[in-house]
C-alpha positions as semicolon CSV with decimal commas, in nm:
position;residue;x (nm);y (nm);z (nm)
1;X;1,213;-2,116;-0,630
2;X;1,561;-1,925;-0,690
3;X;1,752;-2,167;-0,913
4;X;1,504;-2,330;-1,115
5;X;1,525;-2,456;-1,498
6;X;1,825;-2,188;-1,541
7;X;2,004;-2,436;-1,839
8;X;1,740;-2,458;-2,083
9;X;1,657;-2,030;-2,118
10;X;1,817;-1,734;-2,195
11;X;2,079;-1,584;-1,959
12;X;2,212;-1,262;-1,906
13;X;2,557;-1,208;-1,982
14;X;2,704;-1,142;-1,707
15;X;2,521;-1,054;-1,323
16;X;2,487;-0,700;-1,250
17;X;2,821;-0,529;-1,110
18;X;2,596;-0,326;-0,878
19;X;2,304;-0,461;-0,767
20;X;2,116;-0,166;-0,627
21;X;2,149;0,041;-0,982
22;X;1,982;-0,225;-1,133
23;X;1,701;-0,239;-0,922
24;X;1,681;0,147;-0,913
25;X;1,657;0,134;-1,283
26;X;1,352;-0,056;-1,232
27;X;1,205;0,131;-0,958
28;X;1,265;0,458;-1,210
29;X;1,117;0,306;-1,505
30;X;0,784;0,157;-1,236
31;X;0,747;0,493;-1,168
32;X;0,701;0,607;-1,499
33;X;0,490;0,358;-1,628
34;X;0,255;0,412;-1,277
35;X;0,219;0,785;-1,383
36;X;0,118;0,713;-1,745
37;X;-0,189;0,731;-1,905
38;X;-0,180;0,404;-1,977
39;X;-0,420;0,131;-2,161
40;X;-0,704;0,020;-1,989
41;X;-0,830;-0,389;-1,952
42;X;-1,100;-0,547;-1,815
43;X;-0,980;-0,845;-1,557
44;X;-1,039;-1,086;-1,347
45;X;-0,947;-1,153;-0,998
46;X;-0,994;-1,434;-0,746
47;X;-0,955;-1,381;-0,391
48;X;-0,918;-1,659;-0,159
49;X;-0,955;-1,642;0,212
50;X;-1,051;-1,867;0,517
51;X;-1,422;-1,745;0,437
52;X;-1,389;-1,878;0,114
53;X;-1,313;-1,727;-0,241
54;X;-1,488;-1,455;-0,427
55;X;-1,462;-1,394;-0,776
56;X;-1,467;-1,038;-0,937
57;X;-1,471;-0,864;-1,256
58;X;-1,316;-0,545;-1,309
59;X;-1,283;-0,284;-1,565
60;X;-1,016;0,051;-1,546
61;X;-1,162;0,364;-1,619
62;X;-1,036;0,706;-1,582
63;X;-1,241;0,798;-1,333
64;X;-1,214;0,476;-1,118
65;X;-1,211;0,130;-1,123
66;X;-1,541;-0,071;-1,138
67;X;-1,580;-0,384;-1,021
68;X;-1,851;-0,656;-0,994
69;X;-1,870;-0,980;-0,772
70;X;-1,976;-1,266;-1,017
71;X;-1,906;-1,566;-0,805
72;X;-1,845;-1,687;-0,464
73;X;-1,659;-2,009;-0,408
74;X;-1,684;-2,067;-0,762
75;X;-2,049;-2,066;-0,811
76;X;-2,246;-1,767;-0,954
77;X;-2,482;-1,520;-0,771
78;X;-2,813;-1,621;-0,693
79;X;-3,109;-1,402;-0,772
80;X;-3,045;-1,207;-0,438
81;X;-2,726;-1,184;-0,431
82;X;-2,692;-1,035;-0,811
83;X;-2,953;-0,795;-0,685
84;X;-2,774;-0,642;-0,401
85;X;-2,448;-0,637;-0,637
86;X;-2,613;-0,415;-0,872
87;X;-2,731;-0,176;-0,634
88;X;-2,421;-0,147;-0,481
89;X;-2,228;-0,030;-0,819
90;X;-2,512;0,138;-0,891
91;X;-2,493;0,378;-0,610
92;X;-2,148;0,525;-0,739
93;X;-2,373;0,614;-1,091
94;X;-2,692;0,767;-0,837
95;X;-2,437;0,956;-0,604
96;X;-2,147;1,109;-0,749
97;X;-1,964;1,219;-0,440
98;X;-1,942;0,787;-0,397
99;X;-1,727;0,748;-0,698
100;X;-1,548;1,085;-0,624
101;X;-1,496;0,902;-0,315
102;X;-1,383;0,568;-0,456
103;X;-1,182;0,782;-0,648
104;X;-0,951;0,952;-0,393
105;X;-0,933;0,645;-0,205
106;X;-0,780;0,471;-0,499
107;X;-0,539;0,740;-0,579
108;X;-0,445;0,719;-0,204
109;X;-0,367;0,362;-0,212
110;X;-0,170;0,366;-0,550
111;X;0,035;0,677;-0,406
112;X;0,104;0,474;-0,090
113;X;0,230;0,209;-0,317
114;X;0,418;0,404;-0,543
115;X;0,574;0,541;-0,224
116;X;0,672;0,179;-0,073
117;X;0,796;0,106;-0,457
118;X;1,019;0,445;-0,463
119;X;1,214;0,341;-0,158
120;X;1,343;-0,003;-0,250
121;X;1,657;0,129;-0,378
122;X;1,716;0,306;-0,058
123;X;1,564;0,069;0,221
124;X;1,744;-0,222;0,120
125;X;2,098;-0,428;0,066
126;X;2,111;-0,630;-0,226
127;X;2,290;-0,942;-0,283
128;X;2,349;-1,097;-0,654
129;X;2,123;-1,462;-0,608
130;X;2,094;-1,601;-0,955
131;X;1,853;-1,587;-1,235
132;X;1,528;-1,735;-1,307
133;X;1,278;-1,729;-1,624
134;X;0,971;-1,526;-1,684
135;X;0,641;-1,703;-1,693
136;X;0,305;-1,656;-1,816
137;X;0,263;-1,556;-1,446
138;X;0,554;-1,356;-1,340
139;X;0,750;-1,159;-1,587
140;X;0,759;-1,214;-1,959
141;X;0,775;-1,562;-2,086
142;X;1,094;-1,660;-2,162
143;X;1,272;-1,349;-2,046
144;X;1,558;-1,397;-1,788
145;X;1,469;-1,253;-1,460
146;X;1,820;-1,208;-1,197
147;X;1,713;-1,323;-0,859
148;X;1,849;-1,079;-0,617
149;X;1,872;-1,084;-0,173
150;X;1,748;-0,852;0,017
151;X;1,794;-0,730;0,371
152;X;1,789;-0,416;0,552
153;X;1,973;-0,105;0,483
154;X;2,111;0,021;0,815
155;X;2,156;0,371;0,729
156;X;1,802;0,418;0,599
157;X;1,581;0,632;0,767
158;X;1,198;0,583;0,674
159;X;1,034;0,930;0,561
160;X;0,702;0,831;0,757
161;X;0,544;0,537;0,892
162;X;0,441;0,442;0,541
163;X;0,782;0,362;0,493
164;X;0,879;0,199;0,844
165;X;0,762;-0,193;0,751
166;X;1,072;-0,215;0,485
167;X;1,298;-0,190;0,820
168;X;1,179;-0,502;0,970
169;X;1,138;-0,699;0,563
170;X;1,404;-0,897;0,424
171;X;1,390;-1,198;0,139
172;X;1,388;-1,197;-0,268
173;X;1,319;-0,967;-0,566
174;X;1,320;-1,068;-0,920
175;X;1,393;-0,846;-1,229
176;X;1,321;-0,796;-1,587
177;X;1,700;-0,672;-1,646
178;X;1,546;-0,624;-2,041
179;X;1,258;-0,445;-1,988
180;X;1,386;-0,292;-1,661
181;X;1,044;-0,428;-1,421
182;X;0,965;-0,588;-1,124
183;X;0,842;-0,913;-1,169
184;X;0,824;-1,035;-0,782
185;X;0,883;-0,899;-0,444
186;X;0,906;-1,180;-0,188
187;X;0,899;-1,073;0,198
188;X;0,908;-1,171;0,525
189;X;0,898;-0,985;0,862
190;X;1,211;-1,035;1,102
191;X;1,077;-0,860;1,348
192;X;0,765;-0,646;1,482
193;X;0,741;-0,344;1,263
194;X;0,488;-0,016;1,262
195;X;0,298;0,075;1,000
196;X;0,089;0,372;0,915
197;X;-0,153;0,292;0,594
198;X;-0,428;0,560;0,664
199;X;-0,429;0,364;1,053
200;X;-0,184;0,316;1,283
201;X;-0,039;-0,010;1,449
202;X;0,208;-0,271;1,426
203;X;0,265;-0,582;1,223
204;X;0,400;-0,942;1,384
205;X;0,712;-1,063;1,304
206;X;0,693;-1,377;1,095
207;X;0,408;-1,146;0,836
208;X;0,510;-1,287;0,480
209;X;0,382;-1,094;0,189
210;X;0,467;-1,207;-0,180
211;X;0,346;-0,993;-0,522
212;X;0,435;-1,121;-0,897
213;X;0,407;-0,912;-1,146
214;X;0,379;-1,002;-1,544
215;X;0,373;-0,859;-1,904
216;X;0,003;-0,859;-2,064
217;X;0,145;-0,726;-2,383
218;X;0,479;-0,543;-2,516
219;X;0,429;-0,284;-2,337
220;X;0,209;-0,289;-2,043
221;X;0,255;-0,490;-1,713
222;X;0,030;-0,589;-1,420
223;X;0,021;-0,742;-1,087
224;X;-0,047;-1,141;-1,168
225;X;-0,079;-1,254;-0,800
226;X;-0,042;-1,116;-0,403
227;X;-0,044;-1,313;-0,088
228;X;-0,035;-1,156;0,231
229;X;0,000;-1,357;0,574
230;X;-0,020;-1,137;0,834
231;X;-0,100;-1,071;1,237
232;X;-0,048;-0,725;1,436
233;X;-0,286;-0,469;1,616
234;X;-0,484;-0,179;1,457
235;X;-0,430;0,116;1,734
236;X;-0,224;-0,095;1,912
237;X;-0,520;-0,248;2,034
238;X;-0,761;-0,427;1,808
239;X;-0,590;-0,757;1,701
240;X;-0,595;-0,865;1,290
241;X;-0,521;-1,168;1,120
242;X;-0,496;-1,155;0,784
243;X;-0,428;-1,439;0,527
244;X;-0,522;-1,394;0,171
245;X;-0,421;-1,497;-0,178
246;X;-0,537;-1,309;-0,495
247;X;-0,484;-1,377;-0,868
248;X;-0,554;-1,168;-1,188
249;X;-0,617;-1,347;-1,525
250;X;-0,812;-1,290;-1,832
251;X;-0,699;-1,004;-1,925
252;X;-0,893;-0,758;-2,185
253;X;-0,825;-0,433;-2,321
254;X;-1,127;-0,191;-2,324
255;X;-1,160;0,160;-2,478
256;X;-0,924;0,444;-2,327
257;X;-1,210;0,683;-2,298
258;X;-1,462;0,390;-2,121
259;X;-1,648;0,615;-1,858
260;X;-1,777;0,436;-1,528
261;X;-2,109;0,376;-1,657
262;X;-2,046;0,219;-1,951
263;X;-1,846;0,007;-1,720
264;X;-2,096;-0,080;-1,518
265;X;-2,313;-0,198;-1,814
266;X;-2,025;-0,413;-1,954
267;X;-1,965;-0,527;-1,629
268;X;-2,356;-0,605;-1,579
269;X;-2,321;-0,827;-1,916
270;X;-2,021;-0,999;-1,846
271;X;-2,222;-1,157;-1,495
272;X;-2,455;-1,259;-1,747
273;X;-2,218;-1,452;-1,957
274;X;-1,988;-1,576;-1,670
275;X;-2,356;-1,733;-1,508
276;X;-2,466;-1,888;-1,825
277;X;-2,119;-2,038;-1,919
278;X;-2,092;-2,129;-1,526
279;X;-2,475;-2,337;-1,597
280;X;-2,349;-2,479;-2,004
281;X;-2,027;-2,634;-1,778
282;X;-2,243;-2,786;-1,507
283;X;-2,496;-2,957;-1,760
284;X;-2,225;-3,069;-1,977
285;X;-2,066;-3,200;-1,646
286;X;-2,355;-3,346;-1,524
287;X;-2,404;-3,567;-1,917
288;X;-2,094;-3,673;-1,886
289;X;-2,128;-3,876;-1,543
């Protein structure tokens, strides 16, 4: 990956004299777009697993995010299966403590985040590697991204256990020097590390995780793809194996004052559409043979 099609784009100047301030530039200014009350887009993701793939819709609101399966391995609901989807988001419009629940447990998982995010210029020694170009996928087409190493800091000392899997992580990062964001994060464990999400148990060494990030607009960025390949215990004694890739596409800005039921009836529609486009395709598929 590091190296590629570097003659025919823009370059920056000259590489960063200090790595680290560069990247906590970008960790400052990831912050600050995290905790701003920012546009909101209805997306799509993909995720792919060794059960198979399963195709969402979702839609940011200020409340919480809703979300609606529309497809699994590619083919649309059937009757059943749309029926049990819609009386599962449903539930969070019939019960409100559900979607105040949702709710927390979102915030909880973006804080968590946002706390792995705020300790990369801390956790981590960083090595000038080069410089790639943004993509419709990661970063901002035709932006220069530098490529930068990373290992282990030494003198860091994790805060919590939140923290503790960036001892055991080394591999790539790649920044929007420009706009000052992160457009990938490319890791792999060294060794066995703890961890401390809401659970408690260790991950394997060999776990690989890799997140891209890229520009939907001027102004706003999102995450563009994840894959996670990983094997530990839960309590130290429940065994997981995890191996799962995710992309985000299609991506739609909706109203800034959308509430969660609204939606859920926009989300409700777009099934609709996605399984009649799904059945045009297949006829027009099936004509041409």
């Amino acid at each position: 990956m590091v190296g590629a099609g570097l003659a025919q784009q823009p370059t920056i100047s000259s590489p960063p004299a200090e790595p680290v301030e560069l990247v906590r530039k970008t960790v400052a200014n990831e912050i600050k777009a995290a905790k701003e009350d920012g546009d909101r887009f209805m997306f799509r993701s993909t995720k792919t697993t060794a059960k198979g793939s399963v195709t969402k819709i979702y839609i940011e609101t200020k409340k919480a995010t809703a979300g609606m399966v529309v497809a699994h391995d590619g083919k649309p609901l059937t009757a059943e299966e749309r029926k049990a989807e819609l009386a599962r988001i449903q539930r969070f419009l019939k019960n409100p403590e559900e979607l105040e629940k949702k709710h927390r447990q979102e915030q909880q998982d973006a804080e968590r985040t946002l706390r792995i995010v705020k300790a990369l210029p801390d956790a981590f020694l960083y090595e000038y590697a080069g410089q790639e170009t943004g993509s419709a996928t990661r970063g901002k087409t035709g932006d220069p991204l530098v490529v930068l190493k990373f290992r282990p800091n030494p003198k860091y000392e994790p805060p919590s256990r939140v923290e503790l899997v960036l001892t055991g992580m080394e591999g790539v990062v790649m920044l929007d020097a420009r706009c000052h964001r992160l457009a990938l994060i490319d890791g792999k464990l060294f060794k066995e590390v703890g961890f401390g999400w809401g659970i408690l148990g260790h991950l394997d060494k060999g776990g690989h995780f890799l997140v891209q990030q890229q520009a939907i607009n001027d102004k706003d960025w999102t995450i563009s793809s994840m894959k996670l390949d990983i094997t530990g215990k839960v309590l130290f004694v429940k065994s997981i194996v995890f191996s799962m890739t995710e992309t985000f596409s299609d991506f739609k800005p909706v109203p800034k004052d959308i509430t969660f039921a609204q939606a859920v009836d926009l989300l409700e529609k777009e099934e609709t559409v996605f399984a009649e486009n799904f059945s045009s395709s297949a006829v027009s598929d099936y004509g041409a043979r």
